[in-house]
N, C-alpha and C positions, 0 to 999 in steps of 0.2 A: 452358414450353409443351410440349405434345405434339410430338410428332417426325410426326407426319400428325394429319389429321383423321379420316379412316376409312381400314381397311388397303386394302393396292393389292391390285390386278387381277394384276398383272406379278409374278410371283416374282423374276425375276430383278432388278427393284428394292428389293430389301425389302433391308436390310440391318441389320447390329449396330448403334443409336449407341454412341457411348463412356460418354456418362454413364448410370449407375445409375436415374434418375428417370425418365429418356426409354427405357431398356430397357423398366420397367416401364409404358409407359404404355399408356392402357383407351381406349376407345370404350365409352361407356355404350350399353346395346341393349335395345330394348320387353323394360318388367317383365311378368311372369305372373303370377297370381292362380287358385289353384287353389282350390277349392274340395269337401271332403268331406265325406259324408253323415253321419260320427260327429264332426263338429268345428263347431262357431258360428264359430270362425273361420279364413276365405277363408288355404291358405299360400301365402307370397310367398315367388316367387323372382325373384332382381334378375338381371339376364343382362348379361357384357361380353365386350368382344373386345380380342384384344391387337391393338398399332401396329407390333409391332418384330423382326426374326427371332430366334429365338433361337442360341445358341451351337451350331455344328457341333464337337465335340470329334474329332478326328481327322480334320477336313475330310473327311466323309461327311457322310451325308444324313440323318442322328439328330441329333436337338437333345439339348441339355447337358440331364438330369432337374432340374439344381437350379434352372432356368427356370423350367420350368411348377410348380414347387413352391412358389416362390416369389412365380411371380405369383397361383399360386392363394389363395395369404394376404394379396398385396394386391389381390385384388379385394374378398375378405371382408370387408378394412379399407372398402372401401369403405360399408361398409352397416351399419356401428355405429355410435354414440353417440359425441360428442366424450368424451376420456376413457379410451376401451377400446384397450387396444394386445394386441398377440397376445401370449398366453404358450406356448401350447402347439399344438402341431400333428402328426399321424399322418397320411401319405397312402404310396396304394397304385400304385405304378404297372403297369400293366394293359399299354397297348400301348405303341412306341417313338416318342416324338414327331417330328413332320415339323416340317425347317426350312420347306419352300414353302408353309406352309395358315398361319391364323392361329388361335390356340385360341381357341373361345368358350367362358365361363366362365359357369354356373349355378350363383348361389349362394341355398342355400334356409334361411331363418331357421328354427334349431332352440328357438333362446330367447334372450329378450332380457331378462336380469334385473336388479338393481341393481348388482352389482359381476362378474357373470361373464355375456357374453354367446357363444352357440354358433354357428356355423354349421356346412355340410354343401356342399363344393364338388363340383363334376365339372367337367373339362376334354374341351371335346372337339375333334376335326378331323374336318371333313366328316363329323361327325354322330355319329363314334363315340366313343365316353369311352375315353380315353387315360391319364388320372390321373381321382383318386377321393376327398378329403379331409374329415375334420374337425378344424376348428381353432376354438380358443379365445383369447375374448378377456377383462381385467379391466380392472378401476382397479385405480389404484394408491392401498394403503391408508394410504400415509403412517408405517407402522409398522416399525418393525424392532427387535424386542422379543429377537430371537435371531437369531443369525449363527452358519453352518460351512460350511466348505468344506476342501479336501484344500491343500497345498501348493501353491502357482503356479509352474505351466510355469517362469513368468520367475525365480522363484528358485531352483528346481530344474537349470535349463540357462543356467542365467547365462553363465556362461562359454562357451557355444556362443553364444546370442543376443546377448551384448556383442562377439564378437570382429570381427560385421560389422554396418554400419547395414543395415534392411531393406530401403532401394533399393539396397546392392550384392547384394543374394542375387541366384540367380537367379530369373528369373521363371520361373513353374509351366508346363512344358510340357501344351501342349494332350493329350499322353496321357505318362503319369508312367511307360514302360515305356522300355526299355533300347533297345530297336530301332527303337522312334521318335527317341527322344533322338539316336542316331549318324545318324541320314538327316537329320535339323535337322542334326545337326554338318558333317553331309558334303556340305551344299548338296541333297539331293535335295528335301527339304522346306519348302518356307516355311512357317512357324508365323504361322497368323491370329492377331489381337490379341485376346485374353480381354475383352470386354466389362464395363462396370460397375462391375468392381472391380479394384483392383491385387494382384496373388496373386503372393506370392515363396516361395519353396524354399528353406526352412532349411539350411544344410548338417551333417549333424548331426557332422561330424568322425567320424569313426570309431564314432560312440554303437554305431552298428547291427551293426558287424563284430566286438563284441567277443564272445568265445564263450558267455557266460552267456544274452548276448541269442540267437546261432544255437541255444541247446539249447531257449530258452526264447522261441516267438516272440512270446509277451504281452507281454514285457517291447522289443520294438521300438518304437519310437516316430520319428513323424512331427509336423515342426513345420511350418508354414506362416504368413505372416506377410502381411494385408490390409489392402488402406483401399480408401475411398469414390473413385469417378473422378466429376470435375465436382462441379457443386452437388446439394446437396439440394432446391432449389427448382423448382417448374415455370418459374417465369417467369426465363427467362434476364436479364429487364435487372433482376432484384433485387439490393437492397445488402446490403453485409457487414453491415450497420445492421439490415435486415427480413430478414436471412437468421437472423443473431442471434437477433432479436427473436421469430421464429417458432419457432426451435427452443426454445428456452427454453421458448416456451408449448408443446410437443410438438408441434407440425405434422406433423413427421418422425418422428416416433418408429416407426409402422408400417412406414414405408418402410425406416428403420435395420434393425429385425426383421428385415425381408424379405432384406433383404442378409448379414447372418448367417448366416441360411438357404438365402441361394445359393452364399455362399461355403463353407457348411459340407460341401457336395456337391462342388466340385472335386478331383479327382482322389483321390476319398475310397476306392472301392474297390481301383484301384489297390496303394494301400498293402498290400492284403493276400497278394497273388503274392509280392510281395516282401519280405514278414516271412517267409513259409512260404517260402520260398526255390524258389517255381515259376516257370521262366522262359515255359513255353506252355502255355496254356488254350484251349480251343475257344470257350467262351462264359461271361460276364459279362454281368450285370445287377442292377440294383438292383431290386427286390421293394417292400418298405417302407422308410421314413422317417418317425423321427419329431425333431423337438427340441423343445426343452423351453426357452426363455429366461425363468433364474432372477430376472433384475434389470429393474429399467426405467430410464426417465429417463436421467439423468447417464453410466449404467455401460455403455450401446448406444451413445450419441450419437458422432457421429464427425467432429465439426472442432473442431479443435484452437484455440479460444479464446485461449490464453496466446500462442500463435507469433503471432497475430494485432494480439495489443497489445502486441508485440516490434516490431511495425512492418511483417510481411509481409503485402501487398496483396493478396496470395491468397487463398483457401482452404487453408490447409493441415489435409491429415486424421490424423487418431489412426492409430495403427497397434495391431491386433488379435493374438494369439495363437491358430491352431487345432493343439490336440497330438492328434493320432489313433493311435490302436493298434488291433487285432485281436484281442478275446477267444477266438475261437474259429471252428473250420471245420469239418464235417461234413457227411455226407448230402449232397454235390455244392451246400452254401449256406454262408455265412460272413457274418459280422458286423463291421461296422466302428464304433469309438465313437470321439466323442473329445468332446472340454470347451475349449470355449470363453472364450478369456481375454481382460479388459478389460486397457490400457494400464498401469492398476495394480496387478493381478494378481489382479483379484477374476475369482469365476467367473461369465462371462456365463448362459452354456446349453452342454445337453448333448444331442449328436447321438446316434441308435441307427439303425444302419443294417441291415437283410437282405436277403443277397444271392444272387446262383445262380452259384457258381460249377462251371463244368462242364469237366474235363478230356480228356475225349474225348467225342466225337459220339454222338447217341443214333440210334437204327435208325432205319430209311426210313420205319416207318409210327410212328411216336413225332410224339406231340403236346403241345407245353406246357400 
């Protein structure tokens, strides 16, 4: 079930749930039907609002981008065809989200075809568009007549990712920077709980201090290791029986995307100070996002089946692979990629991130 009925009044109520389902959840909101002089037909746009705060990363007053990214793909999900799961999505972010407002979400049908459907999101706060997206949805064609992919993270860094299970890493601090890390160390900070998903921090052993990697920052790499918090289902009294049973038939499957896609944004730019070996910047942001999720079905889905007819009464979830690197930085902007790994090393999706990174402050009369 939803975590509210319609968003609250009171900011100061509004808070993260823990599970994934209940972060994302919508308030359907009066459709619009517009109508143009050059088109027979009336275009529809479906309008929602989110239940749930989103994530402060650094306990400020900016919500986490890969929220409203997120949920902007599953509002989209909303308004397809059983069948259509997201593969691909671009979004622009414009302003900086507010944890206190709730985002309403206008999603306008670009096409509705037999195997690829479009849409055209805007997110907004109190009226202004904050985030700006089009995402894509398909079937799945049941084919797989050719397969490539590059070597998997998990065989490549075996031996970093066997030497600990991924609930002893650490968990992924709220801001991936060295000066935060020592004030969490030193009691000055308490670290809120990351919402929706469990995100751990590979330890890469040494990968990153070796000198080939400092001459070469492309060759740095970040591992990050994820799963699902709570159910996938809205209805909390469902069994492992109809939890099953739903995923199999893909109930989930838009919701699994979306999560991917949240998690693909945590502490994503970050990584890049820190390959190029800069300890302070004046400003960071994210600009564009896009990913791209290569597989559907089986290679997203994220509870773990086998533990489950092991005899564990829980939910237990899969655990995901994100390897992120930094191609490149110039012109005060830098890029973050990284690929996305399924539990058995197939490539899920591929994030392409652009960014603003700014090293010193621009003049008094300078405008973004």
């Amino acid at each position: 079930m939803s975590p509210r009925r319609e968003a609250p009044d009171d900011g100061d109520s509004w808070t993260s749930p823990h599970s994934f389902v209940e972060l994302m959840a919508l308030e359907r909101l009066e459709e619009i039907s517009i109508s143009h002089p050059d088109t027979a037909v009336p275009e529809r746009i479906e309008r929602f609002r989110s239940l749930a705060a989103p994530y402060p990363p650094g306990q400020g007053t900016r919500s986490f981008g890969g929220h409203v990214y997120a949920q902007s793909a599953y509002a989209a999900s909303k308004t397809v065809g059983p069948g259509f799961v997201v593969h691909d999505m671009t979004g622009t972010f414009i302003l900086g989200g507010r944890v206190d407002t709730p985002y309403v979400y206008t999603v306008r049908h670009i096409r509705d075809g037999f195997m690829y459907s479009t849409r055209a999101v805007d997110a907004r706060q109190e009226g202004k568009i904050c985030f700006s997206c089009i995402c894509s949805f398909k079937r799945d064609e049941r084919q797989n007549l050719f397969d490539h992919q590059p070597t998997s993270a998990q065989e490549r860094f075996d031996s970093i990712l066997s030497a600990k299970r991924p609930e002893d890493q650490a968990v992924s601090p709220s801001v991936d920077a060295d000066w935060w890390i020592d004030n969490v160390r030193q009691g000055n900070i308490t670290e809120l709980e990351f919402p929706g998903l469990d995100v751990r921090k590979v330890d890469m052993q040494g990968h990153n201090h070796a000198e080939d990697v400092k001459q070469h920052p492309e060759r740095y790499r970040q591992l990050t290791q994820y799963r699902l918090k709570g159910s996938p289902d809205e209805d909390p009294n469902a069994t492992l029986s109809q939890i099953r049973e739903r995923e199999e038939a893909g109930d989930y499957d838009n919701l699994y995307a979306c999560a991917h896609m949240y998690s693909s944004d945590k502490n994503s730019l970050l990584l890049i100070p820190r390959a190029l070996g800069i300890k302070n910047w004046t400003e960071m942001a994210s600009l564009t996002l896009t990913v791209i999720l290569h597989r559907h079905a089986e290679a997203m889905r994220m509870i773990d089946w086998n533990m489950v007819e092991k005899g564990d009464s829980e939910l237990p979830k899969k655990w995901f692979v994100q390897e992120g690197w930094t191609p490149q930085a110039a012109q005060n902007r830098a890029v973050h990629e990284s690929h996305l790994w399924s539990p058995n090393g197939a490539l899920l999706g591929t994030s392409l991130q652009d960014s603003m990174l700014r090293l010193r402050k621009l003049g008094k009369n300078a405008k973004l």
